[in-house]
N, C-alpha and C positions, 0 to 999 in steps of 0.2 A: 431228343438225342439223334446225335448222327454220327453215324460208320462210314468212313474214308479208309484208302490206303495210306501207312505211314511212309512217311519221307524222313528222308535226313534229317532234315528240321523239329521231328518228332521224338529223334533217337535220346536226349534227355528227358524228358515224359516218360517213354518207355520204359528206361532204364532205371527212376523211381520206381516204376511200378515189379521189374522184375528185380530189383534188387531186396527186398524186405522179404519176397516170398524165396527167392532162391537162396538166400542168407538164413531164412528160420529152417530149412531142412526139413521140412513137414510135411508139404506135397509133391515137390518135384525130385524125381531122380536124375539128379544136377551138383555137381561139386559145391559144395557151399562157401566153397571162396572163389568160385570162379570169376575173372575177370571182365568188369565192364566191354572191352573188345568182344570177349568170345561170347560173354551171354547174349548183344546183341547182336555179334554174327547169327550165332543159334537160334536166336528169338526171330529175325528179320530175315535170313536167307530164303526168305520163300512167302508166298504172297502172304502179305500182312497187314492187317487192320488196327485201327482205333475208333473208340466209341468214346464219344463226347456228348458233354449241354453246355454248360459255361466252360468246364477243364475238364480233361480225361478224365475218362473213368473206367478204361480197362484197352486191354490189348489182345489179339488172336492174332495166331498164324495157322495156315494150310502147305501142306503140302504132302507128295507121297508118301505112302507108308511103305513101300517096299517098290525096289524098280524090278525093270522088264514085266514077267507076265502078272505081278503085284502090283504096278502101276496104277490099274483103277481104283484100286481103295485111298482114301485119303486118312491124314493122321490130323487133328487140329489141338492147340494147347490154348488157354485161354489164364489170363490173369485178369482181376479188378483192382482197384484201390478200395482201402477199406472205407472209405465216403458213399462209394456203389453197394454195399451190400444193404439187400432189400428192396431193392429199385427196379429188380427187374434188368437188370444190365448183362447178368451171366447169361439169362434167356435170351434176349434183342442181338447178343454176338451167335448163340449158336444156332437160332434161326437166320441170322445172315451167312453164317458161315457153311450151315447147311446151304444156305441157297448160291453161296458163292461157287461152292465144292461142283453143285450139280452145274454152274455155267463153266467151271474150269475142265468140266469133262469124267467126273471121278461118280463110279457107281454106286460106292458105299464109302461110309465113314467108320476110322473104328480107333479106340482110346485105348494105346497099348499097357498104360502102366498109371489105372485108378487105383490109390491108395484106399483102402476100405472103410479108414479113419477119414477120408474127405466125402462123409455122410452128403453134405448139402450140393455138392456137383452130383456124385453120385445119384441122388432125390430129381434134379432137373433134366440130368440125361435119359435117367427112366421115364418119366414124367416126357419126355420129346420121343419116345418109343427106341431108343436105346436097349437093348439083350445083352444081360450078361454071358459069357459066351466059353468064359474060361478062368481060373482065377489060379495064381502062383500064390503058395500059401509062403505065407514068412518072407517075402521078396523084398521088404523094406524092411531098414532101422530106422525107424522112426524115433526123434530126438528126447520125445518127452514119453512115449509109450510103448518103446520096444517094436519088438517084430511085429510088421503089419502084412495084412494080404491085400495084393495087388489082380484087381479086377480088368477083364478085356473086356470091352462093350463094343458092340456092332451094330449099323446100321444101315442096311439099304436105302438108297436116296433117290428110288423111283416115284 
C-alpha cells in the first residue's frame, strides 16, 4: 500500500468513497445530500491523502482544528471503501497522518465529533493511545439507532 497526496485526478475516487458514507448518515455530521462540489471542497481543502495497492482504498484529510492560539492541534477525518475493511487500512492512514500532522507542525491531534455507534474507529483510535476527553451525550441522530453520543479524543503527537 501506498499514501500519496490526492490530486484533481483523484477527485472521482474520492468522491465514491465519500459519497456512500456521507449518503448513509451513520458516521459523519454532514448533510446527507450534500453536493459532490461541497463534500469534495470539504473533504480536499486541506492536505489530503489516498491510500492505495491496486485501487483506492481510503482517503484522510488534515487540517486545523481551531485557528489562531488553536492552531496547533490538528482535526483528521478518515474514510475506507468497504474492500479495505480488515486490512489494516484505517491503521496505515492514521499512523501516516499522525506522522504527517507532526511534519506539518501540529502538537496534538484531536476527533471532534466520534459517534459512540462507530465502535471499530473508536477500538483503533484507542488502540494508537487516543483519550477520550469529553463526550456530548445525544449529539447525533443517528438513521437507524436514534440518539447517539458523540466522543472528543485527544492526542499529543510528541
Amino acid at each position: 500500500m501506498i499514501i500519496r497526496d490526492v490530486t484533481p485526478d483523484d477527485h472521482g475516487w474520492v468522491w465514491a468513497m465519500l459519497e456512500p458514507v456521507f449518503r448513509s448518515g451513520e458516521t459523519y455530521a454532514i448533510d446527507r445530500d450534500i453536493s459532490r462540489k461541497d463534500a469534495l471542497a470539504y473533504w480536499t481543502g486541506s492536505a489530503c491523502y489516498l491510500i492505495e495497492d491496486d485501487a483506492p482504498l481510503g482517503t484522510y484529510y488534515i487540517r486545523r482544528n481551531q485557528a489562531g492560539g488553536g492552531a496547533h492541534v490538528c482535526n483528521a477525518g478518515f474514510v475506507t471503501t468497504e474492500s479495505a475493511s480488515g486490512k489494516g487500512v484505517a491503521r496505515a492512514m492514521l499512523d501516516h497522518a499522525m506522522s504527517q500532522a507532526r511534519q506539518l507542525g501540529y502538537d496534538a491531534m484531536q476527533f471532534n465529533f466520534v459517534l459512540a455507534s462507530n465502535t471499530r474507529a473508536i477500538d483503533i483510535w484507542l488502540r494508537a493511545g487516543f483519550t477520550e476527553i469529553g463526550r456530548q451525550p445525544r449529539a447525533f441522530v443517528h438513521p437507524t439507532l436514534g440518539y447517539v453520543d458523540a466522543l472528543i479524543l485527544h492526542k499529543f503527537l510528541d
